[in-house]
C-alpha positions in Angstrom: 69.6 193.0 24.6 67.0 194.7 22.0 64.0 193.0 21.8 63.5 194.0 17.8 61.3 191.5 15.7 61.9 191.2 12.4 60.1 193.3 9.6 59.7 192.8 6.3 60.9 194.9 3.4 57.2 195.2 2.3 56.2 197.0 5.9 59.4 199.1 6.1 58.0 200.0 2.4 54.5 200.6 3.7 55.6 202.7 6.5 58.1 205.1 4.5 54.9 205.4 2.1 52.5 206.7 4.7 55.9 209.0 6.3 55.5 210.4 2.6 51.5 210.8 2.0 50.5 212.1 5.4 49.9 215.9 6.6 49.4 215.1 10.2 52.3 216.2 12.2 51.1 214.1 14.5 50.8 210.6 12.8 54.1 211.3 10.9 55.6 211.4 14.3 54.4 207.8 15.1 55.5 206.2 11.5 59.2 207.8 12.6 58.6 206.0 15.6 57.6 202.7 13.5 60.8 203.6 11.3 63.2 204.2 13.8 62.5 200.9 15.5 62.1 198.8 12.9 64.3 199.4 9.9 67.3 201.5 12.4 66.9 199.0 15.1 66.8 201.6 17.8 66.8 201.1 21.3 63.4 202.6 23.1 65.3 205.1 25.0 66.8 206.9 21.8 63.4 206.8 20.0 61.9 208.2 22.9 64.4 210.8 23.0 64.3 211.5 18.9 60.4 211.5 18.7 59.6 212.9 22.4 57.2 209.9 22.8 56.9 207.7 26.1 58.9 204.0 25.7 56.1 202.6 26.6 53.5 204.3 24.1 56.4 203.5 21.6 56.6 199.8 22.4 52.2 199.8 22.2 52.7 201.8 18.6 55.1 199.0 16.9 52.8 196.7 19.2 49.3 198.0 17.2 51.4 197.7 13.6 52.1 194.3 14.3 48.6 193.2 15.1 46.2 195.8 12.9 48.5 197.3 10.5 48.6 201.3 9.5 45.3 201.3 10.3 45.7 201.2 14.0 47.7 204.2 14.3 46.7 206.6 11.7 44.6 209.7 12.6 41.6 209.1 10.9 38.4 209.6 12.7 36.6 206.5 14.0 32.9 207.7 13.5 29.8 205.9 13.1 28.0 204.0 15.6 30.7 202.1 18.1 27.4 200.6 20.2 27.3 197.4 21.3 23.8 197.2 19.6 22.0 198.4 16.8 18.6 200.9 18.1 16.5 198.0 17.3 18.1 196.3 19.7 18.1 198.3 22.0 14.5 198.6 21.6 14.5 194.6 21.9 16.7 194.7 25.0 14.7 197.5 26.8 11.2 196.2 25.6 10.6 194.0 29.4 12.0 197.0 31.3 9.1 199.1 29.3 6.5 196.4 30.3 7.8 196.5 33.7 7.4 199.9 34.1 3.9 199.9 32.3 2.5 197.9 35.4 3.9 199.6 38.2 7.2 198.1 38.8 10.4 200.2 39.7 13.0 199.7 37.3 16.2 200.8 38.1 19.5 201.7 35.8 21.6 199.5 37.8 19.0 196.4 37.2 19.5 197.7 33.2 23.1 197.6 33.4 23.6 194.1 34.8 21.5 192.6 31.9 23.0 194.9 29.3 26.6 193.3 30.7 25.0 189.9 30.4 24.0 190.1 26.9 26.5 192.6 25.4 29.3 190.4 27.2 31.1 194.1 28.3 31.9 196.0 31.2 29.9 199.1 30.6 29.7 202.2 32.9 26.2 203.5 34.3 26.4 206.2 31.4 26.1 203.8 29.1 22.9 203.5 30.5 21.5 206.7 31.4 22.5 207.9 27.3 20.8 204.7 26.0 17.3 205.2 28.4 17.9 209.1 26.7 17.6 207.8 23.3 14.9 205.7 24.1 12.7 209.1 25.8 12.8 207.1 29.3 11.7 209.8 31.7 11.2 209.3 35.6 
């Protein structure tokens, strides 16, 4: 049995707008997607085979409409700064580690990133880490 929520007229509208105003190949193939699913009422396994994309990336794409709107799955770049802070921040956050360091202490990046998990509330890599220190001219 499909598993095919209802869309309104106004989406299905929305989505055949973007299908016309677009020039990326790319994103045109996941508004057909979007199309296909929602206003045809196709299964995943003939989408997949009409569009050439996974049932499962499908499934996430109509997923991402539902939650975010065209937004979520046009092409346009994200840009801008996706930190978890602002550089004053940062400054803020790394300003004991400074002192720290100022008076001797070893600091080390994997003492950094447990607080920066703590107060950021993420799961950020050891990169994270080593480019933040960078921007903040932390040398050995």
């Amino acid at each position: 049995m499909s598993n095919i929520k209802k869309f309104s007229r106004e989406q299905i509208a929305e989505i055949e707008c973007a299908m016309r105003s677009t020039r990326s190949k790319n994103e045109y193939r996941r508004l057909l997607c979007l199309l296909l699913r929602i206003e045809h009422k196709m299964p995943l396994d003939q989408v997949s085979e009409i569009v050439g994309f996974n049932k499962c990336y499908i499934s996430k794409l109509v997923s991402q409409y539902l939650k975010h709107g065209l937004d979520a799955i046009s092409d346009k770049p994200m840009g801008g700064n996706r930190r978890n802070m602002t550089y004053e921040e940062e400054e803020e956050f790394l300003r004991p580690f400074f002192e720290r360091r100022s008076k001797g202490e070893i600091v080390t990046a994997a003492e950094i990133l447990k607080k920066y998990r703590e107060v950021t509330g993420t799961n950020a890599a050891s990169s994270t880490i080593y480019r933040l220190l960078d921007r903040h001219n932390w040398k050995r």
